[in-house]
C-alpha positions in Angstrom: 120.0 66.6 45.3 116.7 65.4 43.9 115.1 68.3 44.5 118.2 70.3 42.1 118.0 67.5 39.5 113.8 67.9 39.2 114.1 71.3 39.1 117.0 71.0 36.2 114.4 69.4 34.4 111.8 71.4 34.7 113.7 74.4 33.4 114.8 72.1 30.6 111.1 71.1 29.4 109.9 74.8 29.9 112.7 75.7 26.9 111.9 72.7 25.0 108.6 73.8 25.2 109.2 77.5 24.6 106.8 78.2 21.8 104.0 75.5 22.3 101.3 77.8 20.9 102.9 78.9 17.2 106.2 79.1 16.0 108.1 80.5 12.8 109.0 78.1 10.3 109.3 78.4 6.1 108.1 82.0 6.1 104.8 80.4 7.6 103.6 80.6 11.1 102.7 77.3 12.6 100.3 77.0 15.0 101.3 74.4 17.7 97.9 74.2 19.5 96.7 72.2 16.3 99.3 69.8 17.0 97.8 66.5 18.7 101.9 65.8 19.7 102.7 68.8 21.1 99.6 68.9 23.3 100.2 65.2 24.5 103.7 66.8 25.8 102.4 69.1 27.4 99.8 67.2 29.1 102.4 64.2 30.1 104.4 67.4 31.5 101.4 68.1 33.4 100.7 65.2 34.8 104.6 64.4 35.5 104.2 67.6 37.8 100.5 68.0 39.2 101.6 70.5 41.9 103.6 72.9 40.0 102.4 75.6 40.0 104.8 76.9 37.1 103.3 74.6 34.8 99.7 74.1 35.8 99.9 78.1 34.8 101.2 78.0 31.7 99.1 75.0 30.8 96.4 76.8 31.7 97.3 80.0 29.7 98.4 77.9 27.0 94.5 76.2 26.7 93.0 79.6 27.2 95.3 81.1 24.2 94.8 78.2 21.8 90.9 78.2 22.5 90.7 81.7 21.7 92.9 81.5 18.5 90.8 78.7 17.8 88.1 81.0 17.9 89.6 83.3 16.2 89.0 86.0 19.3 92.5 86.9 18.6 94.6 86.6 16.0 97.5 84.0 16.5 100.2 86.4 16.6 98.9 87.9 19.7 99.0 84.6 21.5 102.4 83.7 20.2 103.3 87.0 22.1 101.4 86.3 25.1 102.4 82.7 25.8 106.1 84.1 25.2 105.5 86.8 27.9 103.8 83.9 30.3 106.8 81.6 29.7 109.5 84.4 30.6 107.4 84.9 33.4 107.6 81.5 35.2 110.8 81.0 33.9 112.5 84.1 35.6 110.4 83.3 38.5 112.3 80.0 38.9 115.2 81.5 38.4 114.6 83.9 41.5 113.6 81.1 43.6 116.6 78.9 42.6 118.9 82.1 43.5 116.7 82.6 46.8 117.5 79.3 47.8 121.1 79.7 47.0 121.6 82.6 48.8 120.0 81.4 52.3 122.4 78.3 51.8 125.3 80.5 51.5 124.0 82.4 54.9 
């Protein structure tokens, strides 16, 4: 049951955090990874969850992204449509596992 509700959760903060790196807003395009709050979330989310490996990956993708925006290696578009990629990634990969386990139940 724990295991269910922690995973619940999980899913939960992963759409809550759906568009850490930039979102759309006014006409203008915000860019989330120059937002100290959003980053403390993330982080917090992190170390909530040191072993997942769900989130240590998108963390880690979302560091690389904002660095390189930062940079200005690529523009910030581009890592608003990678991070969205990497987050429908882990989060249909979830999904799988949840169904997996399901499934052997049912057997």
């Amino acid at each position: 049951m724990c295991g269910k509700v922690t995973n619940t959760l999980l899913m939960v903060w992963l759409c809550v955090l759906s568009v850490p790196v930039s979102a759309e807003g006014d006409g203008a395009t915000k860019n989330y990874c120059a937002d100290p709050a959003d980053k403390k979330e993330f982080e917090d989310l992190l170390g909530k969850n040191p072993t997942d490996k769900g989130i240590i990956r998108l963390f880690a993708i979302r560091q690389g992204l904002c660095d390189m925006i930062g940079k200005q290696q690529i523009p910030l578009e581009t890592g608003m449509d990678l991070w969205a990629i990497e987050r429908q990634k882990t989060m249909l990969e979830r999904t799988q596992q949840r169904l997996n386990r399901l499934t052997k139940k049912m057997l």
